[in-house]
Structure formats: structure tokens, C-alpha cells
N, C-alpha and C positions, 0 to 999 in steps of 0.2 A: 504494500500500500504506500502511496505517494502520503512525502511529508513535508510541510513547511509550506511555506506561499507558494513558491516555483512550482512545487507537487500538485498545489491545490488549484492552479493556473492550468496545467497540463491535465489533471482530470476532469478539469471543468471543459477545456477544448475536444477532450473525448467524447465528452457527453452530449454537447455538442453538435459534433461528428453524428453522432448515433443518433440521435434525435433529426436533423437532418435526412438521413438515408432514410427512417422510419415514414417521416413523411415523403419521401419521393418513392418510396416502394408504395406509400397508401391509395398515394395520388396518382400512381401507374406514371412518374414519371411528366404530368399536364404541367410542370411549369411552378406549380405551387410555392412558393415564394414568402409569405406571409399571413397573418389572419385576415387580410383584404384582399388577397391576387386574385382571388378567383368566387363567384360567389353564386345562388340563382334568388332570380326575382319570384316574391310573392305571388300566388296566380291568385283570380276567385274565377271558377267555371257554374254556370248555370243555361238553361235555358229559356228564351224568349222571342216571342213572335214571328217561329217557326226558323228561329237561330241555334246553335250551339255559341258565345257569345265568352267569351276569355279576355282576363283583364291582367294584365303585368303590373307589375310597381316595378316604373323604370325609373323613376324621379331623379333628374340631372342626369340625363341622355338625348342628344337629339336623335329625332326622326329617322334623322338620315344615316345616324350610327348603328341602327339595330336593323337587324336581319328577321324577318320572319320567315319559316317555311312550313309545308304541309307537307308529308310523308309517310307511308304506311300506318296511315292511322293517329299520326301525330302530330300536333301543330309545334313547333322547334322558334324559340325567340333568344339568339344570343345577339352580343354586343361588347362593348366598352363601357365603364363610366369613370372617367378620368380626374383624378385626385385634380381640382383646381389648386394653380401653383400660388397663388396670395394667398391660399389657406394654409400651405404646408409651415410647419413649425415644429423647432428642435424638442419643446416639450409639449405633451399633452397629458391632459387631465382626465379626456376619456375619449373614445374613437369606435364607434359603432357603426359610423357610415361603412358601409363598403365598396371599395373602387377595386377597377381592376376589370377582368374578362369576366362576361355571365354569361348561363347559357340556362336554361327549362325547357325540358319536352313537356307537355300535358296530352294526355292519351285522350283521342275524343272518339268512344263509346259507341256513334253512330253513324252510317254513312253522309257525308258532304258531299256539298258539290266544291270540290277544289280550284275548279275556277271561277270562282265567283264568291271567292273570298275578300274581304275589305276589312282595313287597319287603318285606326287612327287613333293619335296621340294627343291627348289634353289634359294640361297638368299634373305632367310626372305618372300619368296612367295610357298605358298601350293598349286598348281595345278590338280585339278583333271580332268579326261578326261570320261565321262558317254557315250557310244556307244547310239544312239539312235536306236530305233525300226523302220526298215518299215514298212505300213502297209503290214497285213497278216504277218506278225511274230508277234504278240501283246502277245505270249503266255511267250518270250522269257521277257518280263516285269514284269511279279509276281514276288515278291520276293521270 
């Protein structure tokens, strides 16, 4: 067992080390970097007015930085939200925001029509509206 400061310097770097690897084995490797690199937004899923209807918390993203897509049954919203740099500061007191790369898949349950899906953004919330299928149109659901 390590003794003295130096000892206690170089077990602590071990540790470190291992903690480290621990998360980059957990994380398969995505980059994980901190408790902000990487994060997923809030959804709320319901249905209405013959929608399936999904709502992101992307607050402090623009539009234009977030990706949506539809695929084997899932709608996929990843993006950025980027630590504004007047904010960043050598100390802080508490840091709950999260910046960094996000990414949510939400599984939608029912057939869509995937073309004819629409997204919009208003205030800090991403709303999509997925048309669902009746039956007997089921064809209008392939992608």
C-alpha cells in the first residue's frame, strides 16, 4: 500500500484511471466525457385529434440544430445544446443544466403515416404531430 502524499497522489490517479475506463466501457465507448456530454430530453407522448403527438424538452436549442426522424416504429430527436460561453465559470454552486449531444427514441405503438409528419418548436418545447393510420390504409405506414 502506497504511503505518504506522493503514494496518496498516485492512488488517487489510479483510481482515476479506473473510474475513467469504467465509464467508457459503460458508455460502449459514445464519447462520455462528463455528467453533461451526453444527455436525453424529456418526452410526454399522448394522443389527439387522430395524432400520435410527442413533445421534447429541448429548451436552449434551435430548430435548426435538432434532427428528427421516423424509423421502424420510432420517432428519433437528437441534437446539441451548447454550454453558452458568458455562462461558463471556474466555480459553480450547482449545474443541473445539461449541454452536450442528446439523442430519445420514443416507440410509437401504432401505425403512421410517415410522410406526413410535422414539427414545431415553441418555447424550449419540440412538438411533433405523426397522423395515425386507419385501418385499411396500413399501406400509407411503410416508410
Amino acid at each position: 500500500m502506497a504511503t505518504g502524499r506522493r503514494g496518496l497522489k498516485t492512488s488517487l490517479l489510479g483510481l482515476h484511471s479506473e473510474l475513467e475506463k469504467l465509464i467508457h466501457d459503460v458508455f460502449d465507448g459514445s464519447g462520455y466525457t462528463g455528467p453533461s456530454s451526453h444527455w436525453s430530453p424529456q418526452a410526454d407522448v399522448f394522443v389527439a385529434g387522430g395524432h400520435v403527438v410527442v413533445r421534447f424538452d429541448v429548451a436552449g436549442v434551435p430548430r435548426e440544430d435538432i434532427d428528427l426522424s421516423y424509423t421502424d416504429g420510432q420517432l428519433r430527436v437528437r441534437g446539441v445544446r451548447l454550454e453558452p460561453e458568458e455562462e461558463r465559470k471556474d466555480t459553480y454552486w450547482q449545474m443541473e443544466i445539461p449541454h452536450g449531444h442528446f439523442e430519445r427514441a420514443v416507440k410509437i405503438p401504432v401505425p403512421v403515416d410517415a410522410d406526413r409528419i410535422e414539427a414545431i418548436s415553441r418555447d424550449g418545447i419540440l412538438e411533433a404531430k405523426l397522423p395515425i393510420v386507419k385501418q385499411g390504409d396500413s399501406e400509407k405506414a411503410e416508410d
